[in-house]
N, C-alpha and C positions, 0 to 999 in steps of 0.2 A: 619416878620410874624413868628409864634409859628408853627408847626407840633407836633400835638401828637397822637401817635398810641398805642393803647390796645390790649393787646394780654390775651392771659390762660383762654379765657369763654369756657362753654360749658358745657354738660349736665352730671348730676352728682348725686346720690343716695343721698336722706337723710341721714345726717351723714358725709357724706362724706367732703371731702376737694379740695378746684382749691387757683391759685396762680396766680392773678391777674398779667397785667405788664404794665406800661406807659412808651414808649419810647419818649422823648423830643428832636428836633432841631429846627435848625432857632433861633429868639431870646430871647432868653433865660437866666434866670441872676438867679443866686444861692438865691438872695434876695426874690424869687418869691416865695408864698403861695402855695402849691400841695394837691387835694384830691380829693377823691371817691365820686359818684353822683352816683344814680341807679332812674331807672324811670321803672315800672314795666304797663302795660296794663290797660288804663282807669285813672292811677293815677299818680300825681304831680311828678315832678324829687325831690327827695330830698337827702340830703347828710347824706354821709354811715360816713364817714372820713377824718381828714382832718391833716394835717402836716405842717407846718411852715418852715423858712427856717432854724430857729436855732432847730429845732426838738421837738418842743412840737408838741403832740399829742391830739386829740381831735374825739371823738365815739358819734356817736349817740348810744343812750337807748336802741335799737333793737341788735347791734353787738357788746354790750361791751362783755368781754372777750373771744369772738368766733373771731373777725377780728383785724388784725394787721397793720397796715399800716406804707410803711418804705421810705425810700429814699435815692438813692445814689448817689451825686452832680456827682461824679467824672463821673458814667456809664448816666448823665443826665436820670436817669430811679425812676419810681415810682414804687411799690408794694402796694398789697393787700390779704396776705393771709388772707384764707376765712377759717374757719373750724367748724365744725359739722354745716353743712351748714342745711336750712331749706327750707321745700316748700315756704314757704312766700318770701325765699331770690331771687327767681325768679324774673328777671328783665334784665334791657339792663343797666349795668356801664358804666357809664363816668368817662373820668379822666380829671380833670381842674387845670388849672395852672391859680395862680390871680397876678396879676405885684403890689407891694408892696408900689409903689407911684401913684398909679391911679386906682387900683379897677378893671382893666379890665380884662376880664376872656376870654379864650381860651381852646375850649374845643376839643377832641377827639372825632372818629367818634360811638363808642360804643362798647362794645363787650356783646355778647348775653348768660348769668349764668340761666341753665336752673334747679333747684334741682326738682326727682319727689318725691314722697313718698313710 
């Protein structure tokens, strides 16, 4: 089985900046796909970012040049710096890991990015 824990949400001033964090154990293989999901109140989970295993990157429309997403095989951890955050970025992140020969995803339990204005 996969464990993934998210850590660095929490309430934050427009403008402002948090630094997302996915911790990874259990099984786990450097092959595997990593990224950002946020699901905000009454609305669809949809995906913020995403990371490959060889490090291509990919943003949704909403966080291009505001969020970073990174990965470091060796600390098995995911990243998400967030910056000049916005009230709309309000929502509960996930971090998902996808197994690279099967599609199956494995997600975390949430962490709660609250921006006011």
């Amino acid at each position: 089985q996969v464990q993934l824990v998210e850590s660095g949400g929490g309430l934050v001033q427009a403008g402002g900046s948090l630094r997302l964090s996915c911790a990874a154990s259990g099984s786990i293989f450097n092959t595997d796909a990593m990224g950002w999901y946020r699901q905000a109140p009454g609305k669809q989970r949809e995906l913020v970012a995403r990371v490959t295993s060889d490090g291509r990157t990919n943003y949704a429309d909403f966080v291009k040049g505001r969020f970073t997403i990174s990965r470091d095989n060796a600390k098995n951890t995911m990243y998400l710096q967030m910056n000049n955050l916005k009230p709309e970025d309000t929502a509960v992140y996930y971090c998902n890991r996808r197994r690279s020969w099967s599609n199956v995803d494995y997600w975390g339990q949430g962490t709660q990015v609250t921006v006011s204005s």
